[in-house]
C-alpha positions in Angstrom: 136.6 200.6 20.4 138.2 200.1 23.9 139.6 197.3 25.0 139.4 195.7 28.3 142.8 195.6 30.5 143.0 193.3 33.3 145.5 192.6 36.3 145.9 190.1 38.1 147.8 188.9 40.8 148.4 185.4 40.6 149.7 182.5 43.0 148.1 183.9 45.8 144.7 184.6 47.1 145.6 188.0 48.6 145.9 191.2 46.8 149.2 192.6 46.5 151.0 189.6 47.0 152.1 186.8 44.5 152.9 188.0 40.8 150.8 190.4 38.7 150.0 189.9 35.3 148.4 191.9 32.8 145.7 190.2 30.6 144.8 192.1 27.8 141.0 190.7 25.8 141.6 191.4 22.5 138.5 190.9 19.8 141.0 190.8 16.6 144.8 190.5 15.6 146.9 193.6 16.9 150.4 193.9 15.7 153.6 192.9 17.9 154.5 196.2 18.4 151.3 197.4 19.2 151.4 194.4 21.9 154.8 195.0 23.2 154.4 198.8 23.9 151.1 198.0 26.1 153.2 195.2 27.9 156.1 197.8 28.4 153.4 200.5 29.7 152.0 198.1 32.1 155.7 197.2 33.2 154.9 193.9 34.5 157.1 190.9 34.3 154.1 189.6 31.4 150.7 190.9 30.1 148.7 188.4 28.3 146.9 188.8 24.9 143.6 186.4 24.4 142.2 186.2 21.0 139.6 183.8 20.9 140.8 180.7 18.0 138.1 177.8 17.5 137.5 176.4 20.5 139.9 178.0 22.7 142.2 181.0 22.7 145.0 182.4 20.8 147.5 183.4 24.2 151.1 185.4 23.7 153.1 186.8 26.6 155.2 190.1 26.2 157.3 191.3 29.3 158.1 194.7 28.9 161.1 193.9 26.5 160.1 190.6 24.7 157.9 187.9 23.3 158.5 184.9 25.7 157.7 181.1 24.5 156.1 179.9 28.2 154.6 181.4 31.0 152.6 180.4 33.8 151.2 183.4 36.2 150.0 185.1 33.4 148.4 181.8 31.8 146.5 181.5 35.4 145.5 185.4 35.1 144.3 184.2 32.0 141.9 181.7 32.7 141.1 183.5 36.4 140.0 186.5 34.2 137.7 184.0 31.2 136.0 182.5 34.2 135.2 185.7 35.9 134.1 187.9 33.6 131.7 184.9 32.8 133.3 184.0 29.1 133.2 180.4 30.0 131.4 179.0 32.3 132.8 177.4 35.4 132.4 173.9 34.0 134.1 174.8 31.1 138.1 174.0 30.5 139.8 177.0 29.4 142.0 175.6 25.9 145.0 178.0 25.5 146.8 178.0 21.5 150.8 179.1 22.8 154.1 179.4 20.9 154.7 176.4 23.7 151.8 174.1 22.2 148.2 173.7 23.8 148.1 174.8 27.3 144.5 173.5 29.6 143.5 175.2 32.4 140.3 173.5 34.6 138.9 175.0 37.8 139.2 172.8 41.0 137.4 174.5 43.9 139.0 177.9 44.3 142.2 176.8 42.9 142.8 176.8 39.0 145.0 173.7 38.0 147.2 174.6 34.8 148.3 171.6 32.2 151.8 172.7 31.3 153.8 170.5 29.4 157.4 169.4 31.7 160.4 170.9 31.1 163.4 168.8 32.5 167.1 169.9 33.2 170.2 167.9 32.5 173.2 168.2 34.5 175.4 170.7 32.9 179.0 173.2 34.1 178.3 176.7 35.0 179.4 179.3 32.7 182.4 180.2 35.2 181.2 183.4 35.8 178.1 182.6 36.7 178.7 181.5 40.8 180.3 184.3 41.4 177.0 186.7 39.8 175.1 184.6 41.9 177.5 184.0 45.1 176.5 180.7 45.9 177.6 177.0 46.1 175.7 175.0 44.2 175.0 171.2 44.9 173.6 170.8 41.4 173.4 172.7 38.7 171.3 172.0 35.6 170.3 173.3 32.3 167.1 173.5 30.0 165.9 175.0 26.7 165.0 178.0 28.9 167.0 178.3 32.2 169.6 177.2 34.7 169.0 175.7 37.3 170.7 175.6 40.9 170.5 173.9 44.0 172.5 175.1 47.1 172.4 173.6 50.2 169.8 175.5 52.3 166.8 177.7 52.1 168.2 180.4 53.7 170.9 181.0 51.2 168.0 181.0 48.3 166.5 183.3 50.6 169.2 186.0 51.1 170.5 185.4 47.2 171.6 188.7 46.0 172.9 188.5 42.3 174.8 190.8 40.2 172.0 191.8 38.0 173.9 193.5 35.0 176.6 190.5 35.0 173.6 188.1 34.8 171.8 189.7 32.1 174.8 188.8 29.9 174.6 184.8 31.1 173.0 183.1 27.6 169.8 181.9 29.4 166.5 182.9 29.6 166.8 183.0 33.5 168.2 181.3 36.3 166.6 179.1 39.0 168.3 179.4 42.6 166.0 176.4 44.1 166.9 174.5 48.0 164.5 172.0 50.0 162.3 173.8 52.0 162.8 173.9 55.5 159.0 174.3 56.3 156.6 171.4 56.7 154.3 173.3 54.6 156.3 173.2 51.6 158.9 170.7 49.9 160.8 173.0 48.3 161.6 176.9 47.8 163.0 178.4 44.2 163.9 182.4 43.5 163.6 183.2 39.7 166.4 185.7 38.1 165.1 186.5 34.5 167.4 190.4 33.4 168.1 189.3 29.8 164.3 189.1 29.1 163.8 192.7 31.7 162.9 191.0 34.7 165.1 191.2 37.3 163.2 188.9 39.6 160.2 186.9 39.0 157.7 186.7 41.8 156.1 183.6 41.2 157.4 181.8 38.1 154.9 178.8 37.3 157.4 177.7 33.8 160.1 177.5 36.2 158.1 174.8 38.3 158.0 173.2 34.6 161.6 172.0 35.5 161.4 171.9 39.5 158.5 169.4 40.0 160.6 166.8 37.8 163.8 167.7 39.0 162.1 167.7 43.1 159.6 164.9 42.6 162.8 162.9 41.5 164.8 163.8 44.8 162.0 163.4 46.9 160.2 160.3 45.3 156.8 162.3 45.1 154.2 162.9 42.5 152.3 165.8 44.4 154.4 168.4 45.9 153.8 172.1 47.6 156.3 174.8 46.8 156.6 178.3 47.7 158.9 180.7 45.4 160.6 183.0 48.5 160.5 186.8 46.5 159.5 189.8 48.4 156.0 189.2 47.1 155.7 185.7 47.4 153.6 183.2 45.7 152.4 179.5 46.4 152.1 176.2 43.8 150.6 173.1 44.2 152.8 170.6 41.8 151.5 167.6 40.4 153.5 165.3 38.1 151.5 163.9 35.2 153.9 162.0 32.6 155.3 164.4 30.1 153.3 167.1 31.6 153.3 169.0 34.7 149.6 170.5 36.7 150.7 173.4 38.1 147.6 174.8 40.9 147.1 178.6 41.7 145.1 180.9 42.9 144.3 184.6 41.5 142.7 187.6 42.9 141.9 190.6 40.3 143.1 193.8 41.4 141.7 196.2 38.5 139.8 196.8 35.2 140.9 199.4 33.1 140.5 200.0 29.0 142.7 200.8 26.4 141.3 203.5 24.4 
């Protein structure tokens, strides 16, 4: 029986740009191997696996060297993909069963608003090594379950961050945020996402990451609703919303191909 193989680009409404995500429909259990091998072959920073569970969906996300407990682009290819292929209908809230709790995703116009729960940092010292991988002076640094985080003083030095990828794959962190205020109008603040211990060098659009930088900026900047643009070569846009405990994280997506696995 084949399977239908999805990607998606996600936190943009142009092909080719944002982040690509596989999404992978599965109709029963498949083995972790099994999954990590087709998320290596696709060699995207995640693929998704959807099993339908109840009333929802049974959702894991491989990159192509790990299981990872949260992610958001590929969440948003998710639900893009259940919509458009017509598996719920577009009234219908997609309910997503994660290693990282329930996860909701509900359409609003052509944007897809995610229901992530918020992931705050606490003020913490770098691992000395660490500004020198990155080569930046932080004016905050900050830690969470999953990442650092650091804010410099400008967007131009996020932008032309260049870090020492095999030095920061031995930092004991799932990734590092490198995050400034924007200096757009358009947006309030820019982020780069370095993730080499879990085999991505550099996230294009990293919705978890905005778990932790729409508390930590809606703090700063005494605002509830935010815009934010994560400054990769690809590039990617987020609406942020702060909701309690939770964050509502708005994309778009744009599928780029169908294939099956046979």
């Amino acid at each position: 029986m084949s399977i239908p193989l999805y990607q998606v680009d996600a936190f943009t409404n142009q092909p080719f740009r944002g982040n690509p995500a596989g999404v992978c429909l599965l109709s029963q259990v498949k083995p972790d191997p099994w999954m990590q091998a087709v998320a290596q072959e696709m060699n995207l920073s995640e693929t998704a696996f959807l099993l339908a569970e109840n009333d929802g969906y049974r959702l894991r996300w491989f990159t192509p060297a790990v299981e990872v407990d949260l992610c958001g682009h590929a969440t948003l290819a998710s639900a893009h993909i259940l919509w458009e292929t017509g598996m719920l209908s577009g009234s219908q809230s997609a309910r997503f069963f994660t290693r990282s709790g329930y996860l909701g995703a509900s359409q609003n116009s052509d944007w897809i608003d995610l229901d992530f729960p918020a992931k705050l940092v606490e003020p913490c010292p770098p691992p000395p090594e660490l500004l020198d991988i990155l080569d930046v002076k932080p004016i905050y640094m900050g830690k969470n379950q999953f990442d650092y985080l650091v804010e410099v003083e400008n967007a131009e030095i996020v932008r032309q961050s260049r870090p020492d990828f095999a030095r920061l794959k031995e930092i004991d962190a799932r990734g590092v945020i490198v995050t400034s205020r924007s200096d757009t109008i358009e947006y309030d603040f820019i982020s780069r996402f370095f993730a080499p211990r879990v085999g991505v060098n550099e996230d294009p659009v990293t919705g978890s990451a905005h778990c932790c930088l729409g508390p930590y900026w809606g703090d700063k900047l005494g605002k509830q609703v935010m815009n934010a643009y994560q400054a990769s070569a690809r590039g990617g846009v987020l609406r942020v919303r702060l909701d309690g405990d939770r964050v509502v994280l708005g994309g778009q997506a744009v599928t780029v191909f169908k294939a099956e696995l046979v």
